[in-house]
N, CA, C and O atoms as CSV, one atom per row, in Angstrom:
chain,resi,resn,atom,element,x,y,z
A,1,UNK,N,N,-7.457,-2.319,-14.599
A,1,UNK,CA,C,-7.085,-1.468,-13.482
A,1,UNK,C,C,-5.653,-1.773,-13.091
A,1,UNK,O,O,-5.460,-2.947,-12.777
A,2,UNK,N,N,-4.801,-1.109,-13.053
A,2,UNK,CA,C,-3.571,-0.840,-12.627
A,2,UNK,C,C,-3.274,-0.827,-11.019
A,2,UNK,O,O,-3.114,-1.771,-10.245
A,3,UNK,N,N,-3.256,0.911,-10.745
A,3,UNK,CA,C,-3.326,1.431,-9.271
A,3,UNK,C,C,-3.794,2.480,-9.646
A,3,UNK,O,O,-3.734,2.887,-10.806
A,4,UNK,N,N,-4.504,3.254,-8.385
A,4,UNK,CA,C,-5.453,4.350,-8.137
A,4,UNK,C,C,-4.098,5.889,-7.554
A,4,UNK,O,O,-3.609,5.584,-6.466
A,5,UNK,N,N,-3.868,6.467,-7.778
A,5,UNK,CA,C,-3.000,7.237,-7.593
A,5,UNK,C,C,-3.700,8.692,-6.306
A,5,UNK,O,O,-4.724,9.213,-6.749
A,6,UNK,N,N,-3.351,9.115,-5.285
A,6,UNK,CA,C,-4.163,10.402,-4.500
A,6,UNK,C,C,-2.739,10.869,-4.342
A,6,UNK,O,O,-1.708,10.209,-4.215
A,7,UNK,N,N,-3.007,12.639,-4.394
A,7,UNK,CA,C,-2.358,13.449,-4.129
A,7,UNK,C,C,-2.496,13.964,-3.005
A,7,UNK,O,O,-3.701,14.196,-2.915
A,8,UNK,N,N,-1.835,14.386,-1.800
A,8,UNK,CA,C,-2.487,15.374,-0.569
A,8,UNK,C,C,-1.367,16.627,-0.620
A,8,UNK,O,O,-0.144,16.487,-0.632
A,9,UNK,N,N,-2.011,17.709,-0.644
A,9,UNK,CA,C,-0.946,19.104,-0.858
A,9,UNK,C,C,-0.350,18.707,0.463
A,9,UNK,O,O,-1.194,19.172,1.229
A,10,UNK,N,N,0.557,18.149,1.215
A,10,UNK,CA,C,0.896,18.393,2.389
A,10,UNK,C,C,1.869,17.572,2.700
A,10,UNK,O,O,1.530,16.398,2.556
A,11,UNK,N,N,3.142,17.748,3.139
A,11,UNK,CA,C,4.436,17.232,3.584
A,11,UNK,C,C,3.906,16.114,4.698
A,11,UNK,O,O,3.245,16.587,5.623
A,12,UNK,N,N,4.181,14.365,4.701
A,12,UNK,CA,C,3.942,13.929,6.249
A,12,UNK,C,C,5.057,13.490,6.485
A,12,UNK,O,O,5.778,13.378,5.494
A,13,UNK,N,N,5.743,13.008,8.050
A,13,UNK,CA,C,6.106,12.424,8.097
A,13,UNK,C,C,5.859,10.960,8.051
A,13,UNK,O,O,5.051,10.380,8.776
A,14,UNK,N,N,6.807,10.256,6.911
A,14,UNK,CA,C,6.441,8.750,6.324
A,14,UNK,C,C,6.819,8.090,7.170
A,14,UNK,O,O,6.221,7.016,7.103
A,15,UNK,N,N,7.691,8.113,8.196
A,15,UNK,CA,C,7.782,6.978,9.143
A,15,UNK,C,C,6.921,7.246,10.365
A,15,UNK,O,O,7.335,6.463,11.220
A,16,UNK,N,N,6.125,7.822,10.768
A,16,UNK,CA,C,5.357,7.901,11.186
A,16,UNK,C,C,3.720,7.364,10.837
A,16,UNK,O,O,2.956,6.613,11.442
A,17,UNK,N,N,3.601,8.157,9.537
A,17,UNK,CA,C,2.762,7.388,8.374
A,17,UNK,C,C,2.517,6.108,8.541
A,17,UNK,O,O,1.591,5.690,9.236
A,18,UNK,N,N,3.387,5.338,7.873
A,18,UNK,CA,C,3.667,4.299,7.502
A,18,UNK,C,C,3.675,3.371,9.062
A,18,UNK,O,O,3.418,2.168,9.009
A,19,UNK,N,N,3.974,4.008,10.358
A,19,UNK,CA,C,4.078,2.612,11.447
A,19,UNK,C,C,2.682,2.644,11.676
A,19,UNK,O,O,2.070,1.581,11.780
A,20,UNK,N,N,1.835,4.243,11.809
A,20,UNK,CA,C,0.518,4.087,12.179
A,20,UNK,C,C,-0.352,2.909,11.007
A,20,UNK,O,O,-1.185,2.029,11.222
A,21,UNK,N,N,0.109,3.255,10.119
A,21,UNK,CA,C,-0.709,2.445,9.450
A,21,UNK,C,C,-1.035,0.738,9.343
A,21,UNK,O,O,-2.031,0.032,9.187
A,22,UNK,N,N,0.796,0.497,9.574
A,22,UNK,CA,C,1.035,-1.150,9.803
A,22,UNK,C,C,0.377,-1.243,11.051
A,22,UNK,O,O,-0.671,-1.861,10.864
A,23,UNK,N,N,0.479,-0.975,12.031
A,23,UNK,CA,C,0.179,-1.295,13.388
A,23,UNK,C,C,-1.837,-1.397,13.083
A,23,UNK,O,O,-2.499,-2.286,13.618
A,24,UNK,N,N,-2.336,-0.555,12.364
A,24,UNK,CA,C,-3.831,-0.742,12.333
A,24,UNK,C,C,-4.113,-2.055,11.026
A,24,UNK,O,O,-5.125,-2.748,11.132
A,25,UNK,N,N,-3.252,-2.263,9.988
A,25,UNK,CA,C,-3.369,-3.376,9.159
A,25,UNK,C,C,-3.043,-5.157,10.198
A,25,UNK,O,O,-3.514,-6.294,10.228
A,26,UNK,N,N,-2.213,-4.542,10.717
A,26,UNK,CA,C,-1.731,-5.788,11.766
A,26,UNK,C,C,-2.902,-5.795,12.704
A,26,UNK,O,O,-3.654,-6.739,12.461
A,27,UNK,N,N,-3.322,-4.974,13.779
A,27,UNK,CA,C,-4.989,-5.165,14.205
A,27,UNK,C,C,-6.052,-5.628,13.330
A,27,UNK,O,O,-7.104,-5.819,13.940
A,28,UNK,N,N,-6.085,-5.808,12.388
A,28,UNK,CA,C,-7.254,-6.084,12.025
A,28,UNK,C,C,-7.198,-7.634,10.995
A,28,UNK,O,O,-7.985,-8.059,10.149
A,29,UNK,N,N,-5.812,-8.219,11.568
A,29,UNK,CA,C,-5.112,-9.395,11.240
A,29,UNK,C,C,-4.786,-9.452,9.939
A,29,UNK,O,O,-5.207,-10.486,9.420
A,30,UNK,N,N,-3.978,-8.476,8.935
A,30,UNK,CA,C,-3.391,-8.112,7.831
A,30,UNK,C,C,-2.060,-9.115,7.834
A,30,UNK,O,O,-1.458,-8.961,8.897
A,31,UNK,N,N,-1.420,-10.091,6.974
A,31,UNK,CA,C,-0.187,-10.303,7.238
A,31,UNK,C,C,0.414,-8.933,6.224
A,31,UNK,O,O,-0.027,-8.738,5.092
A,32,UNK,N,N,1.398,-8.132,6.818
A,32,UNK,CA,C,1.906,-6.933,6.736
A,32,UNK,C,C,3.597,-7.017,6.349
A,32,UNK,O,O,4.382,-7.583,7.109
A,33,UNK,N,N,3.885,-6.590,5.497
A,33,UNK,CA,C,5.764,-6.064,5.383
A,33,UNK,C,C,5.515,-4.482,4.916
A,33,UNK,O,O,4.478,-3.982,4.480
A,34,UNK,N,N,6.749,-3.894,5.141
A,34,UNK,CA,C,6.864,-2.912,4.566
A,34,UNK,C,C,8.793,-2.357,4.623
A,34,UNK,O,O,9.849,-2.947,4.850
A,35,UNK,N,N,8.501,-1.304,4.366
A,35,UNK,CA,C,9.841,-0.818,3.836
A,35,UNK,C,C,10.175,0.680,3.876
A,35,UNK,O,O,9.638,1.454,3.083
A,36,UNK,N,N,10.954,1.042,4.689
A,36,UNK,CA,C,10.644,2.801,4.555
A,36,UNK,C,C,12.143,3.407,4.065
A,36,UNK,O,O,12.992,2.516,4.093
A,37,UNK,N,N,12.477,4.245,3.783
A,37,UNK,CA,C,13.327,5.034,3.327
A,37,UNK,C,C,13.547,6.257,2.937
A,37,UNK,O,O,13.515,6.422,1.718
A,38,UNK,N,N,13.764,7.179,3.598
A,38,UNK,CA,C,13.964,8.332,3.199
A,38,UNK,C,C,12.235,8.901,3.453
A,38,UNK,O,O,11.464,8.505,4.327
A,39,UNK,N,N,11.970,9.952,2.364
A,39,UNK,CA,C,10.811,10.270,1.964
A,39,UNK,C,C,9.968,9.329,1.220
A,39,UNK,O,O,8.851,9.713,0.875
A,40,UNK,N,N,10.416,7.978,0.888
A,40,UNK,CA,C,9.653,6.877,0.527
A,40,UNK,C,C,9.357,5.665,1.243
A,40,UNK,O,O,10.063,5.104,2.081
A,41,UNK,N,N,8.143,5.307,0.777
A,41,UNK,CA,C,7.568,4.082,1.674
A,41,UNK,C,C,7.103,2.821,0.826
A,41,UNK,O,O,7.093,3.251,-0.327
A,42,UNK,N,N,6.669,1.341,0.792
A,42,UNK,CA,C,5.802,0.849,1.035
A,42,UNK,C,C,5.510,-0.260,1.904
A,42,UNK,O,O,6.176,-0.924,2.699
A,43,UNK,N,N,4.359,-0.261,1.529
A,43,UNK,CA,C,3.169,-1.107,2.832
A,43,UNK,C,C,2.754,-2.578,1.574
A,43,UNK,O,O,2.101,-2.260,0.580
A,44,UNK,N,N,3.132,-3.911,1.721
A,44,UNK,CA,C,2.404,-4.414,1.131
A,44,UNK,C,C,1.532,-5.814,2.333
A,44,UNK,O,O,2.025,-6.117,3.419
A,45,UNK,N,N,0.558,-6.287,1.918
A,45,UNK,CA,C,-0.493,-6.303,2.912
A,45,UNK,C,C,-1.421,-7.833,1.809
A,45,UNK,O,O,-1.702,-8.030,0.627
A,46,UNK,N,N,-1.607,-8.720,3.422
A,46,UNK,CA,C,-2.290,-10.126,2.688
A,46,UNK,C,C,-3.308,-10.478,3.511
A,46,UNK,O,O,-3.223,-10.364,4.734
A,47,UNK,N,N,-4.211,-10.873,2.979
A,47,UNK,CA,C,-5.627,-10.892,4.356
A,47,UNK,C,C,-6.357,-12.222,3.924
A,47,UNK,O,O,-6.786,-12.347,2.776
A,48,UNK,N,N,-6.497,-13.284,4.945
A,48,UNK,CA,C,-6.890,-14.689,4.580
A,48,UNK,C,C,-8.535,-14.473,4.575
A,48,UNK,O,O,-9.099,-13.670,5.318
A,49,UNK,N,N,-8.938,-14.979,4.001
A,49,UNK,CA,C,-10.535,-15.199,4.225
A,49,UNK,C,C,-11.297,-15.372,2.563
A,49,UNK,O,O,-10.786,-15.666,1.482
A,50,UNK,N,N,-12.562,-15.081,2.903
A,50,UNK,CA,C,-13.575,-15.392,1.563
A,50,UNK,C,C,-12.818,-14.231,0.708
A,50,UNK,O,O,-12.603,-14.750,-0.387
A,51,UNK,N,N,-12.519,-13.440,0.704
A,51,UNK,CA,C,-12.343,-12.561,-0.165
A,51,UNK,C,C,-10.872,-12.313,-0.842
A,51,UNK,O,O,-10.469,-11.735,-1.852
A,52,UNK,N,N,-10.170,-13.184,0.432
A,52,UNK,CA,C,-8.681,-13.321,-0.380
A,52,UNK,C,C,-8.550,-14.141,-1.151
A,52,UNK,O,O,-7.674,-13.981,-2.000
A,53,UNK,N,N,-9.619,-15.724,-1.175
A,53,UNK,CA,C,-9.347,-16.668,-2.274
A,53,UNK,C,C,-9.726,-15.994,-3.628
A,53,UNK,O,O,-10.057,-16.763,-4.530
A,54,UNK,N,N,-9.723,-14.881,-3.841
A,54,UNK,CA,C,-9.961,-14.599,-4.759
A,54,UNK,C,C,-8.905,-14.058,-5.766
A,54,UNK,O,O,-9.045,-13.912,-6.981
A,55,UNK,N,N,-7.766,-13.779,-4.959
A,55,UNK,CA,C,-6.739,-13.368,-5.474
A,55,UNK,C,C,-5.626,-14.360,-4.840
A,55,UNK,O,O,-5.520,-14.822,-3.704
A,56,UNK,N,N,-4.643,-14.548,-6.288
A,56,UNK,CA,C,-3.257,-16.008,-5.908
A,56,UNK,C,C,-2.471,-14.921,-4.728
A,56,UNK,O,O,-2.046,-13.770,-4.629
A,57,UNK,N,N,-2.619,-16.138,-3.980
A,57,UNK,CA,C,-1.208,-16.227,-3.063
A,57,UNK,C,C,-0.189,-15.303,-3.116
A,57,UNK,O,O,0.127,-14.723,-2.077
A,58,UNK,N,N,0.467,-15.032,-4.312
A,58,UNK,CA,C,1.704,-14.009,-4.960
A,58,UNK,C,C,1.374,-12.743,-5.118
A,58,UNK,O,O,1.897,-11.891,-5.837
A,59,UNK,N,N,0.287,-12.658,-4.253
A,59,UNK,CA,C,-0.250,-10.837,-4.634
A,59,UNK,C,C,-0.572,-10.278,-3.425
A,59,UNK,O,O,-0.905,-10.817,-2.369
A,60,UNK,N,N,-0.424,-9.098,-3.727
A,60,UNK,CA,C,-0.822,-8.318,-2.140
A,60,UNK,C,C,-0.828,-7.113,-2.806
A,60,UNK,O,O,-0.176,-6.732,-3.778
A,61,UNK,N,N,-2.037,-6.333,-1.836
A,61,UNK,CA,C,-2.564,-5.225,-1.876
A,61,UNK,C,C,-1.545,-3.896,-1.465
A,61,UNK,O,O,-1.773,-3.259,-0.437
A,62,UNK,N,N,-0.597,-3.608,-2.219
A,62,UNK,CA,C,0.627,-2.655,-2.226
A,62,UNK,C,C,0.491,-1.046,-1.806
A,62,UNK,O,O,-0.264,-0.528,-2.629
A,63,UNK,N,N,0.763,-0.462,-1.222
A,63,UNK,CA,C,0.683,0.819,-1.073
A,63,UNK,C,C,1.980,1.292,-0.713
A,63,UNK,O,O,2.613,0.817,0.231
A,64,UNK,N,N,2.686,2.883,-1.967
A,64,UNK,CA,C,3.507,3.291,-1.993
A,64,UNK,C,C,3.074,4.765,-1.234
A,64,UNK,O,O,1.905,5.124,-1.088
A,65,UNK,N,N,4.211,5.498,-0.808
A,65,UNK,CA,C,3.678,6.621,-0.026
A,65,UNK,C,C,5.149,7.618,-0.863
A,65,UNK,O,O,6.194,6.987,-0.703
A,66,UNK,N,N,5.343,8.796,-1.564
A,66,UNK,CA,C,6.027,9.348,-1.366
A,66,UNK,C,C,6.060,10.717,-0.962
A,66,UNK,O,O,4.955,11.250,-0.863
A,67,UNK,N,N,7.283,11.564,-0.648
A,67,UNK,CA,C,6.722,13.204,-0.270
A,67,UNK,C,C,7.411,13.408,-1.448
A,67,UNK,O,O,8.386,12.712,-1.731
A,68,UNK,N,N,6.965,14.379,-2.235
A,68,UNK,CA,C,7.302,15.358,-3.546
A,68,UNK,C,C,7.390,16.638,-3.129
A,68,UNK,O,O,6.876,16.796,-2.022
A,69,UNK,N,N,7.908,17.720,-3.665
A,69,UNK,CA,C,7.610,18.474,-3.869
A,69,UNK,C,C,6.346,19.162,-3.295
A,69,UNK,O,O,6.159,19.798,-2.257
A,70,UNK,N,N,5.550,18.819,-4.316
A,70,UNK,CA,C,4.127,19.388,-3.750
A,70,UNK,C,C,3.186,18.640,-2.994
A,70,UNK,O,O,2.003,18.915,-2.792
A,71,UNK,N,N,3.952,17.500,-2.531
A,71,UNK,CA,C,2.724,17.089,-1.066
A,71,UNK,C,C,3.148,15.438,-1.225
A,71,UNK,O,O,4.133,15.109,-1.887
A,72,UNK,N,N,2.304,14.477,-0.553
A,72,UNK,CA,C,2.091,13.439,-0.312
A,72,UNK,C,C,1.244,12.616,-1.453
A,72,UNK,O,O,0.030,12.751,-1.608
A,73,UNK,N,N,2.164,11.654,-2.305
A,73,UNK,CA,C,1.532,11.065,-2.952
A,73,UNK,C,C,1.612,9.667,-2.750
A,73,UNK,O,O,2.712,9.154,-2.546
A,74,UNK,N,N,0.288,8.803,-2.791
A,74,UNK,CA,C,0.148,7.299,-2.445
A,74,UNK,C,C,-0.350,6.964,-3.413
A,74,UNK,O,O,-1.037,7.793,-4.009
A,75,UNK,N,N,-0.220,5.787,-3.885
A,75,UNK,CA,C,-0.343,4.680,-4.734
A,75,UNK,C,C,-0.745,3.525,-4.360
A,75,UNK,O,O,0.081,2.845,-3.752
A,76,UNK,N,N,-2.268,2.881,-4.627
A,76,UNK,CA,C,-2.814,1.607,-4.310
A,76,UNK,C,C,-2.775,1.006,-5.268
A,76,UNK,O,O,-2.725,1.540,-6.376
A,77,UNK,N,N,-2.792,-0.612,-5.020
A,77,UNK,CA,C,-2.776,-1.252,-5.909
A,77,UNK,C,C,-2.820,-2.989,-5.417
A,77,UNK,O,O,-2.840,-3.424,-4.265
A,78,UNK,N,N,-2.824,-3.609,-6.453
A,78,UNK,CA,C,-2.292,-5.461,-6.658
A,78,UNK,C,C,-1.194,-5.321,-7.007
A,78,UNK,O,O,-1.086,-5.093,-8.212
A,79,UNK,N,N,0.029,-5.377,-6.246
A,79,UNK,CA,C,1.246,-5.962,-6.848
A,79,UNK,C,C,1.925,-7.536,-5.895
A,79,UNK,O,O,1.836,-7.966,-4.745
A,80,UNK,N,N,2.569,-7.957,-7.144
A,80,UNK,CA,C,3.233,-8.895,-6.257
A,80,UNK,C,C,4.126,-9.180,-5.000
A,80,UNK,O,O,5.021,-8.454,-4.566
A,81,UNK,N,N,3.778,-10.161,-4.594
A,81,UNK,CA,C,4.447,-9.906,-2.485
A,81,UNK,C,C,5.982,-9.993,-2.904
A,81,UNK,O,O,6.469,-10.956,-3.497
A,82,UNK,N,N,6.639,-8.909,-2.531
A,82,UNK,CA,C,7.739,-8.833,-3.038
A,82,UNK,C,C,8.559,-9.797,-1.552
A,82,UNK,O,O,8.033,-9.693,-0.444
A,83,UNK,N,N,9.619,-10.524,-1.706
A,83,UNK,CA,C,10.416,-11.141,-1.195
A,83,UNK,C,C,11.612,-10.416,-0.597
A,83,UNK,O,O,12.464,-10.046,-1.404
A,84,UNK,N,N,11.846,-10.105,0.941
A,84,UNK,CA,C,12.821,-9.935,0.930
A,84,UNK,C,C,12.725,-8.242,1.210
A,84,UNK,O,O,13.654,-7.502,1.535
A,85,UNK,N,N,11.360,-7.899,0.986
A,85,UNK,CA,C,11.629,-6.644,1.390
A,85,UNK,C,C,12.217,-5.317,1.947
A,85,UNK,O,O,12.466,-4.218,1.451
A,86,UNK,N,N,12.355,-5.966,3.393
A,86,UNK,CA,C,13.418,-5.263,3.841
A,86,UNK,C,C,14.785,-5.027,3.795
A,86,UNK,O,O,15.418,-4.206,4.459
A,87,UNK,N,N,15.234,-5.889,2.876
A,87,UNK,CA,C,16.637,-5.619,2.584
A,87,UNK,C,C,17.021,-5.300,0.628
A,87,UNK,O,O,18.060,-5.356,-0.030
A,88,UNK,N,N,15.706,-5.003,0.314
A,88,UNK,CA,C,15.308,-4.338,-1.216
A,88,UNK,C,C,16.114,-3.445,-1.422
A,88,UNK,O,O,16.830,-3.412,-0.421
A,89,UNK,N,N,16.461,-2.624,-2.191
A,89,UNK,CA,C,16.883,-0.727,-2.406
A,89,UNK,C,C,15.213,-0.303,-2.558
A,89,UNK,O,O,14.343,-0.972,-3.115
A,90,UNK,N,N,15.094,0.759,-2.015
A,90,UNK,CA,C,13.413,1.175,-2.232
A,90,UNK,C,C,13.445,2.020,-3.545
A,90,UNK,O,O,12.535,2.232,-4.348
A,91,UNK,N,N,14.170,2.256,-3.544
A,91,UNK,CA,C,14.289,3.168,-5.132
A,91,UNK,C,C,14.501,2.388,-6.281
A,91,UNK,O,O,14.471,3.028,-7.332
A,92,UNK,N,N,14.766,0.840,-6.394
A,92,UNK,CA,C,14.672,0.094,-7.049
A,92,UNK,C,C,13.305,-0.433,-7.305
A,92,UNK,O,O,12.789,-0.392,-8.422
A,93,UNK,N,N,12.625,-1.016,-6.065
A,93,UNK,CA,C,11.282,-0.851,-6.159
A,93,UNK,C,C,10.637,0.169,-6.797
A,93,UNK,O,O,10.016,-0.077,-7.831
A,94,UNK,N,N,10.688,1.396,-6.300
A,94,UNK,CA,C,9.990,2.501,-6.949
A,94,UNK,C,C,10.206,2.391,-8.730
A,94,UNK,O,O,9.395,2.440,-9.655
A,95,UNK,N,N,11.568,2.235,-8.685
A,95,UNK,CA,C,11.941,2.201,-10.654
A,95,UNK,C,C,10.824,1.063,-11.469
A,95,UNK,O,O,10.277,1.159,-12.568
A,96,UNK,N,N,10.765,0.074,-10.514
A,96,UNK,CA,C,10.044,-1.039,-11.118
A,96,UNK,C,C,8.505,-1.277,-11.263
A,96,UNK,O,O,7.738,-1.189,-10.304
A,97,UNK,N,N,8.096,-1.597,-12.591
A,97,UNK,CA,C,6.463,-1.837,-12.031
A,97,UNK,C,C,6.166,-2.802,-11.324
A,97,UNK,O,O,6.275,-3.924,-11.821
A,98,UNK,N,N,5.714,-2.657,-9.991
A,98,UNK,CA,C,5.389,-3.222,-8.690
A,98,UNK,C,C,3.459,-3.554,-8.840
A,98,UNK,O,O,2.863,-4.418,-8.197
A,99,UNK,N,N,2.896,-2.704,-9.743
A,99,UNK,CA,C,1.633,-2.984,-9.726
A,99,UNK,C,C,1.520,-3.478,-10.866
A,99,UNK,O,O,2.164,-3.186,-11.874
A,100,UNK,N,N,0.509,-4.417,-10.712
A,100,UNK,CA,C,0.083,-5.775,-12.004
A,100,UNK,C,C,-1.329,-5.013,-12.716
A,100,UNK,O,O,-1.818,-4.012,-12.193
A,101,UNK,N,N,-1.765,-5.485,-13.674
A,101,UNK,CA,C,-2.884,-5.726,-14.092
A,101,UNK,C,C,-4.000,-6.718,-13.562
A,101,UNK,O,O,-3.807,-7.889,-13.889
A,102,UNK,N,N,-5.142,-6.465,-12.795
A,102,UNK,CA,C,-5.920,-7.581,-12.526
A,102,UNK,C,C,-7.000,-7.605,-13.124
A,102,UNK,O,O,-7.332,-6.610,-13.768
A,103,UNK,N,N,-7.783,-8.672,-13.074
A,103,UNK,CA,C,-9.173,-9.564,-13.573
A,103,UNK,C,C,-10.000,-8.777,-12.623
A,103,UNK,O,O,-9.696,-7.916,-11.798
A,104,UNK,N,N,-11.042,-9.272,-12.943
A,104,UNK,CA,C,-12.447,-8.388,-12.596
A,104,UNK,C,C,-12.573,-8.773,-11.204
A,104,UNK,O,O,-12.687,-7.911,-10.333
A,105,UNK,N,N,-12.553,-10.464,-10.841
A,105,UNK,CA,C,-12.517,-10.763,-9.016
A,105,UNK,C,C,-11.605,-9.622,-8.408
A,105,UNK,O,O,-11.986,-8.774,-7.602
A,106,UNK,N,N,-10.475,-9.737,-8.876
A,106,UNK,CA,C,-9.008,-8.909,-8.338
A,106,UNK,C,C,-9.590,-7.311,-8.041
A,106,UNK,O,O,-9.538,-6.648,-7.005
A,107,UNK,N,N,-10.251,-6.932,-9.591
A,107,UNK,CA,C,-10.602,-5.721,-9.414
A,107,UNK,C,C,-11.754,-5.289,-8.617
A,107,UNK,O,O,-11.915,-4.070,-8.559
A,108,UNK,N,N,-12.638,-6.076,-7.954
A,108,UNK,CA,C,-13.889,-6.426,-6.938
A,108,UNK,C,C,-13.328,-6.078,-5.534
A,108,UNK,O,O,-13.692,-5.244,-4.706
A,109,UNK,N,N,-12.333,-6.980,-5.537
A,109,UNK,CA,C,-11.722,-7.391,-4.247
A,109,UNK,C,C,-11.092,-6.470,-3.825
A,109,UNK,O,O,-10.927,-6.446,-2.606
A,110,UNK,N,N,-10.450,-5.271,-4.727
A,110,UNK,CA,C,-9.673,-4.242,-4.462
A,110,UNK,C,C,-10.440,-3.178,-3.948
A,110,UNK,O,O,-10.597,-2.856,-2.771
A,111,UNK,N,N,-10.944,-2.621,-5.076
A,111,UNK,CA,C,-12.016,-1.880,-5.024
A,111,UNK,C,C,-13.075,-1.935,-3.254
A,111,UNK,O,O,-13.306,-0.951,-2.552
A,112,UNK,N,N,-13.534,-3.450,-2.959
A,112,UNK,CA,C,-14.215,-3.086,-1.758
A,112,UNK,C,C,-13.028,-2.972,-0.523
A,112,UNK,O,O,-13.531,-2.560,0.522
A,113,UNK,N,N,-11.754,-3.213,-0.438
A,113,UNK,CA,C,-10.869,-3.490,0.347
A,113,UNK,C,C,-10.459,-1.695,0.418
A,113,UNK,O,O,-10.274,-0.937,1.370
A,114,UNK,N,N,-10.437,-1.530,-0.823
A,114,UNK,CA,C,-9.815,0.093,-0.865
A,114,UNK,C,C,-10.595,1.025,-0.126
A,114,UNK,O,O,-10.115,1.770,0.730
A,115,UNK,N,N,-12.040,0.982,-0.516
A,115,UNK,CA,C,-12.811,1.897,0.466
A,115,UNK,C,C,-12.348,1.844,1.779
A,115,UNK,O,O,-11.859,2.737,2.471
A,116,UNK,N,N,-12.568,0.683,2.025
A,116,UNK,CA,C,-12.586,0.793,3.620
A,116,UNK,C,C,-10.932,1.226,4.486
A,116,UNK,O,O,-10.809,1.548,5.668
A,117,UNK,N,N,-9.680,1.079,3.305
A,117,UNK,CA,C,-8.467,1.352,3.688
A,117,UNK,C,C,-8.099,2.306,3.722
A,117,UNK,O,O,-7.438,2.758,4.657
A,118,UNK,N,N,-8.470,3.007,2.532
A,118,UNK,CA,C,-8.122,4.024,1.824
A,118,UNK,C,C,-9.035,5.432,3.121
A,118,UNK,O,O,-8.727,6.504,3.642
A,119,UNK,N,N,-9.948,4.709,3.099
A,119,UNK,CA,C,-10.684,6.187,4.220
A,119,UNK,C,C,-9.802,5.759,5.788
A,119,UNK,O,O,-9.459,6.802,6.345
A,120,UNK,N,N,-9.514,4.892,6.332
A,120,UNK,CA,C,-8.595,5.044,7.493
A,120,UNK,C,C,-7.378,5.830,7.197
A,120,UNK,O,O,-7.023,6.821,7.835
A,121,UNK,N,N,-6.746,5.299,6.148
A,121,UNK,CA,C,-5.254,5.769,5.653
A,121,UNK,C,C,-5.347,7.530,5.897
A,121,UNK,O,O,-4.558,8.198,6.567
A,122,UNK,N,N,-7.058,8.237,4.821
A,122,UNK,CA,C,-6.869,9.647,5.016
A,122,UNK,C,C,-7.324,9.836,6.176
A,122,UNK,O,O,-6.992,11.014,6.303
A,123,UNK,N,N,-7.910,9.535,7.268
A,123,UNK,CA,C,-7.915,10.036,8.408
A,123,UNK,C,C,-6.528,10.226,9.237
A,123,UNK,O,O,-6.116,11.169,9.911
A,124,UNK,N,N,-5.968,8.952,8.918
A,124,UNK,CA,C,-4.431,8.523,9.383
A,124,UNK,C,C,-3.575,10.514,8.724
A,124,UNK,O,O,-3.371,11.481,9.458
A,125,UNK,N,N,-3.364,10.435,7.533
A,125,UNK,CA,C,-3.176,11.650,6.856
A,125,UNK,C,C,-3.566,12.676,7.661
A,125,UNK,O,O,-2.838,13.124,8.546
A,126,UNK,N,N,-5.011,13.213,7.346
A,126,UNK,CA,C,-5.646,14.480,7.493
A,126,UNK,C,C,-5.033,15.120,9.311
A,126,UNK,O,O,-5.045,16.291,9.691
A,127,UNK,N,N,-4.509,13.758,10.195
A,127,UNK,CA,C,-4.641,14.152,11.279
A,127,UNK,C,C,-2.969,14.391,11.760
A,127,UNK,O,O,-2.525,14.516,12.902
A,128,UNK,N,N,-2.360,14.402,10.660
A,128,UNK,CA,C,-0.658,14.716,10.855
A,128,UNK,C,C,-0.592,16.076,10.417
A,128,UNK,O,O,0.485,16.671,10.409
């Protein structure tokens, strides 16, 4: 497993997007960075407990947001906690593969983390 890719036919605003979203990852005690720019975003995201020892330290649960053309596309994934984030080029990020390959824990851990993110995130969406 790579990253899970969703399309939404629909223009959002990403800095809007993107604060609602940190602000609910940070409630629910997420350590959180992110990065916005332009029509591009990401969110990368570290959560201590039984389910994070499952994945090293150097990884975090990544989410890219861009507007295209034809709508809103996000990208989940395991990529590494990038350093320094905020003072990155985001389009450098974007050029780069940011998402890893993971092991089956990794892919467990994602997978149940994603449900439950991934359906706030489209409510977050559906309601812009």
């Amino acid at each position: 497993m790579k990253a899970r890719e969703r399309n939404y036919n629909k223009q959002v605003d990403i800095n809007a997007l993107t604060q609602k979203f940190v602000q609910y990852l940070q409630n629910d005690r997420w350590k959180v960075q992110n990065s916005t720019d332009g029509q591009k975003a990401i969110i990368q995201a570290q959560k201590a407990g039984i389910l994070r020892d499952l994945v090293t330290a150097d990884r975090a649960l990544t989410f890219t947001f861009e507007n295209t053309p034809s709508g809103l596309r996000v990208s989940v994934g395991i990529g590494k906690w990038l350093k320094n984030i905020g003072i990155m080029a985001l389009e450098a990020i974007f050029l780069s593969e940011i998402f890893l390959f993971v092991d089956v824990p990794e892919m467990l851990w994602t997978e149940h983390v994603e449900k439950i993110l991934i359906k706030e995130l489209e409510g977050m969406i559906n309601s812009m």
